[in-house]
C-alpha positions in Angstrom: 138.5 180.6 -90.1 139.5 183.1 -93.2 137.3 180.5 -95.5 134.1 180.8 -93.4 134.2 184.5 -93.2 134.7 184.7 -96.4 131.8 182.0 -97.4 129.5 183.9 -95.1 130.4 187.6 -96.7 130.0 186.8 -100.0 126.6 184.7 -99.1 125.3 187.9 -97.3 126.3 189.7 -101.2 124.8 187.4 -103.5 121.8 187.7 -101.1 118.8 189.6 -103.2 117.9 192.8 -102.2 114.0 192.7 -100.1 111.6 194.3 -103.4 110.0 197.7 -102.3 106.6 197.5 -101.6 104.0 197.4 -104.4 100.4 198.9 -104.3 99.0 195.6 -104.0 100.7 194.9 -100.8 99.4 198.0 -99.5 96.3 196.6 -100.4 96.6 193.5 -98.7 97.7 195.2 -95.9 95.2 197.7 -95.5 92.5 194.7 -95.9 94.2 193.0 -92.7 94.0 196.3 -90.8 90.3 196.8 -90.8 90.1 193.5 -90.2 92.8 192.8 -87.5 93.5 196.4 -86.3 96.3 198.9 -86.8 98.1 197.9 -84.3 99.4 194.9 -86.1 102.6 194.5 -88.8 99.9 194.9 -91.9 98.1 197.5 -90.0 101.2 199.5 -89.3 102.3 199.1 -92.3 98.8 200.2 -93.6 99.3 203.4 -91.6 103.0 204.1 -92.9 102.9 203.3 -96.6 98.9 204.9 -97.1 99.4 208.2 -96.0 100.4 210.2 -98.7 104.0 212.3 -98.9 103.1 215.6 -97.5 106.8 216.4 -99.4 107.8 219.4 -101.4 107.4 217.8 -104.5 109.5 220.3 -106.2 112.6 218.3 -104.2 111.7 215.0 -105.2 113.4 213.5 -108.5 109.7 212.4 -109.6 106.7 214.5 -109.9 103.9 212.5 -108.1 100.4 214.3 -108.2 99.5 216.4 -104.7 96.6 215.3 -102.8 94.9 217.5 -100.2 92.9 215.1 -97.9 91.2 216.1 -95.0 93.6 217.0 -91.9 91.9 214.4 -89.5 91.4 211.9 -92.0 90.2 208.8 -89.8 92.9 205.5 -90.4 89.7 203.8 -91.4 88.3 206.1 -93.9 92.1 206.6 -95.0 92.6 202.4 -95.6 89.1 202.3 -97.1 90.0 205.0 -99.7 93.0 203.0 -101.0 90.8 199.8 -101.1 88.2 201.4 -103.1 90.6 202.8 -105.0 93.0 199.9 -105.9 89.7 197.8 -107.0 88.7 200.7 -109.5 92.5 201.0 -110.5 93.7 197.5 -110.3 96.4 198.4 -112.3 98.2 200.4 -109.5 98.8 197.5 -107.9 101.3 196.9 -109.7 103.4 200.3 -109.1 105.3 201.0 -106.4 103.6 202.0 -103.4 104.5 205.7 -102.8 102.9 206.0 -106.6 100.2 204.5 -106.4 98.9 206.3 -103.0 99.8 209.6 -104.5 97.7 209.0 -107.6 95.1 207.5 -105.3 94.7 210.1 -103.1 95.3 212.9 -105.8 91.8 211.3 -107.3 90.0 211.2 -104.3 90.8 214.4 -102.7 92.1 216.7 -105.8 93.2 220.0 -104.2 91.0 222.8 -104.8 92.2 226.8 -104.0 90.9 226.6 -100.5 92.4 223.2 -100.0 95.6 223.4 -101.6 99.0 223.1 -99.1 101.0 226.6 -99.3 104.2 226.5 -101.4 107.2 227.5 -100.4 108.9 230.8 -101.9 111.2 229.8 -104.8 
């Protein structure tokens, strides 16, 4: 019994690690949302991984650019955006996904003084 527990833990260690999603699987994704609905794995997925970090970016260990999109933005509008976007920036498909939405979305809706999302006092 000792040997197969021990067989199955180290199988379940040498086991790789699932990759973090890239921009072009937020891409695919996206695609199968408009296609299939939101309410599907991609189109979940879609909705989580395309919707930029509305973060303090002073707290994160890397400086992504801030976006300011519209409030309401519709989940259509918001997969089409990315889309568009990966197809005139193919390569961001390549970096990871939280990257490649923020530079996406800092592009398409740059912040402006009356858009821009209040800091928080230092």
């Amino acid at each position: 019994m000792r040997y197969w527990l021990s067989l199955i833990s180290l199988t379940l260690v040498s086991l790789p690690a699932p990759a973090a999603p890239t921009g072009a699987d937020l891409e695919r994704a996206c695609s199968a949302a408009l296609r299939d609905g939101f309410s599907t794995g991609p189109g979940l997925a879609c909705l989580w991984y395309g919707t930029p970090c509305a973060c303090d970016k002073s707290a994160s260990l890397t400086a992504r650019p801030q976006s300011c999109p519209p409030p309401n933005l519709d989940e259509r509008i918001r997969a089409q955006v990315l889309i568009d976007g990966f197809a005139a920036r193919p390569e961001l498909r390549e970096s990871p996904v939280e990257d490649a939405v923020a530079t996406l979305f800092a592009e398409r809706f740059p912040c402006t003084e009356s858009t821009a999302k209040p800091q928080p006092p230092e």
